[in-house]
C-alpha positions as CSV (number, residue, x, y, z in Angstrom):
1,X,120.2,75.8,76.8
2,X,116.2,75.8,77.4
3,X,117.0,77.6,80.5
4,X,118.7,80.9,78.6
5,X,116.1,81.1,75.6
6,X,113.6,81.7,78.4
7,X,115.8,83.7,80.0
8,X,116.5,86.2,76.4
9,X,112.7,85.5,76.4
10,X,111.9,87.2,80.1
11,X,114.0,89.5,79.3
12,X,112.7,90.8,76.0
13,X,109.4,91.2,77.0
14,X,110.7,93.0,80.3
15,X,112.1,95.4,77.7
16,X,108.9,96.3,75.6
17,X,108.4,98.8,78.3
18,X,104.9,97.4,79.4
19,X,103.6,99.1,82.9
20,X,104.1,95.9,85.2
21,X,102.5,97.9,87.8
22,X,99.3,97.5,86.3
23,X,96.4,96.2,88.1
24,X,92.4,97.1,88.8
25,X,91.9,98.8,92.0
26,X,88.5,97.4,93.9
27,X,86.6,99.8,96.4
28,X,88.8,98.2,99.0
29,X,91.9,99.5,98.1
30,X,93.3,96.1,96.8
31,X,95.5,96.0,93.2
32,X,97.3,93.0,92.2
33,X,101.0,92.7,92.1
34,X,101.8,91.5,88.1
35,X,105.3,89.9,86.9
36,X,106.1,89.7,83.2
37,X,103.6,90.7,80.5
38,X,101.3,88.1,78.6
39,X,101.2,90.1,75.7
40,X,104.8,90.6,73.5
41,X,104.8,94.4,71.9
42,X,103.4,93.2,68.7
43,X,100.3,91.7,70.6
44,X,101.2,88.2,70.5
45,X,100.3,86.1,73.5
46,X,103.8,85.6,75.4
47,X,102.1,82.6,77.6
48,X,103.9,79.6,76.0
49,X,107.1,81.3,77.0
50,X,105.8,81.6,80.7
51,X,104.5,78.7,80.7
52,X,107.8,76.6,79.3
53,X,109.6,78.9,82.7
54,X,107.0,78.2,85.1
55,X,106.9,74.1,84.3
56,X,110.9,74.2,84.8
57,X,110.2,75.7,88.3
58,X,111.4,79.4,87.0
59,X,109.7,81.1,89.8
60,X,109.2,84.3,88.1
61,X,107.9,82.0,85.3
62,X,105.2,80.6,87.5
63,X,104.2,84.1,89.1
64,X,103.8,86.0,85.5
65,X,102.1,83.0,84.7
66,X,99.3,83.2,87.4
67,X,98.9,86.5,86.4
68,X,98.2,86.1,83.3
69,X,95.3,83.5,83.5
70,X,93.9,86.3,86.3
71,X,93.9,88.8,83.8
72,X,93.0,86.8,80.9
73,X,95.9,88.6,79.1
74,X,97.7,86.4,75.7
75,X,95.4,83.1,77.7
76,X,91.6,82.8,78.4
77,X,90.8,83.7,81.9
78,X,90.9,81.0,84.5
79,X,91.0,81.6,88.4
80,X,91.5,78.1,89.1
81,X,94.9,78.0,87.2
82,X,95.8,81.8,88.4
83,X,95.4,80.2,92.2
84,X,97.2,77.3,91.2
85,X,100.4,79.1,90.0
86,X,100.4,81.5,92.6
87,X,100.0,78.9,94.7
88,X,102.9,77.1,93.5
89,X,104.9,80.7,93.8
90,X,104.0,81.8,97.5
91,X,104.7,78.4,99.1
92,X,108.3,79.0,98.0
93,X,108.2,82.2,100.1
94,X,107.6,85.0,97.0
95,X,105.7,87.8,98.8
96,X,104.1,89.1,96.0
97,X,102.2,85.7,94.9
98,X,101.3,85.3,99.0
99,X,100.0,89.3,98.5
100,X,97.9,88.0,95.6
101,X,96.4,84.9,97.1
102,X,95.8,87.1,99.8
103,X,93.6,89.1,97.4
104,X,91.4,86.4,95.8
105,X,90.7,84.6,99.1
106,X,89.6,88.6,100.4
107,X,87.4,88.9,97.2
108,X,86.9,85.4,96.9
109,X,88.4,84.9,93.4
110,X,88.9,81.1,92.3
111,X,88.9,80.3,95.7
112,X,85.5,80.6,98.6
113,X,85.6,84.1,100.4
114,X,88.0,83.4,103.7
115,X,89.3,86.7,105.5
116,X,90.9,84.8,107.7
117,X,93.0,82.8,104.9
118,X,93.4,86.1,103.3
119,X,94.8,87.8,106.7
120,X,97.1,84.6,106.6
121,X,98.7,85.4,103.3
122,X,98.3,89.5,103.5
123,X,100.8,88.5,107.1
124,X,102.9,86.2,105.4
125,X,103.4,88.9,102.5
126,X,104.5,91.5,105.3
127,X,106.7,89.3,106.6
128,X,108.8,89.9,103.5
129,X,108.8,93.5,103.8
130,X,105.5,93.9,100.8
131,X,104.3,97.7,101.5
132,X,100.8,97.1,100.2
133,X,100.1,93.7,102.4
134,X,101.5,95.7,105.6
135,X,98.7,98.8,104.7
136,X,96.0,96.0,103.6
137,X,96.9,94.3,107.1
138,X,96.2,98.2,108.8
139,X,93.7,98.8,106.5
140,X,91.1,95.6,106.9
141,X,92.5,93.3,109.5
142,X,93.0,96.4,112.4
């Protein structure tokens, strides 16, 4: 039952027509990959939905999630629970939170500065096929 309110939950605020593509591009070319929006259309912070997902292992859940605390969107901004989650989301093989980790350990977000950890998770990312971890690969790591 918990499983399908989060589920009608997900899916509403996939609905409200925010731009999931959104994300700040840095001088080097880098934008992060977002899941589901923080914020419901009213406004509302759309977190404890997220984060009721993400503890019951939703994967999406735990991506949004991440994202949310990196943008400090519907939750106060916190890079040490952003790695965390999209921590939690890469090691089950999601290319799009092994892109993102790739981007903090390049620009040293929440984590220390490590190219080469961030070449690690920009190759694992293209592994799966992610278009803007195969041009950041070309791009910085040539």
């Amino acid at each position: 039952m918990i499983q399908r309110i989060i589920m009608v939950a997900l899916l509403s605020l996939t609905l409200t027509g925010s731009d999931f593509s959104m994300a700040e591009d840095s001088p080097s070319g880098l934008s992060y990959d977002t899941g589901a929006p923080c914020l419901e259309a009213d406004g509302t912070s759309a977190v404890k939905w997220l984060r009721i997902a993400a503890e019951q292992a939703d994967l999406y859940g735990q991506f949004s999630l991440a994202n949310c605390y990196n943008l400090g969107e519907g939750v106060r901004q916190d890079m040490v629970e952003a790695v965390r989650w999209q921590l939690i989301a890469a090691n089950k093989g999601y290319a799009k939170a092994e892109y993102n980790l790739g981007i903090y350990y390049f620009k040293g977000e929440g984590v220390n500065k490590n190219l080469e950890e961030a070449k690690s998770w920009f190759e694992k990312a293209a592994k799966r096929k992610h278009e803007k971890a195969i041009n950041v690969l070309k791009k910085n790591f040539q």
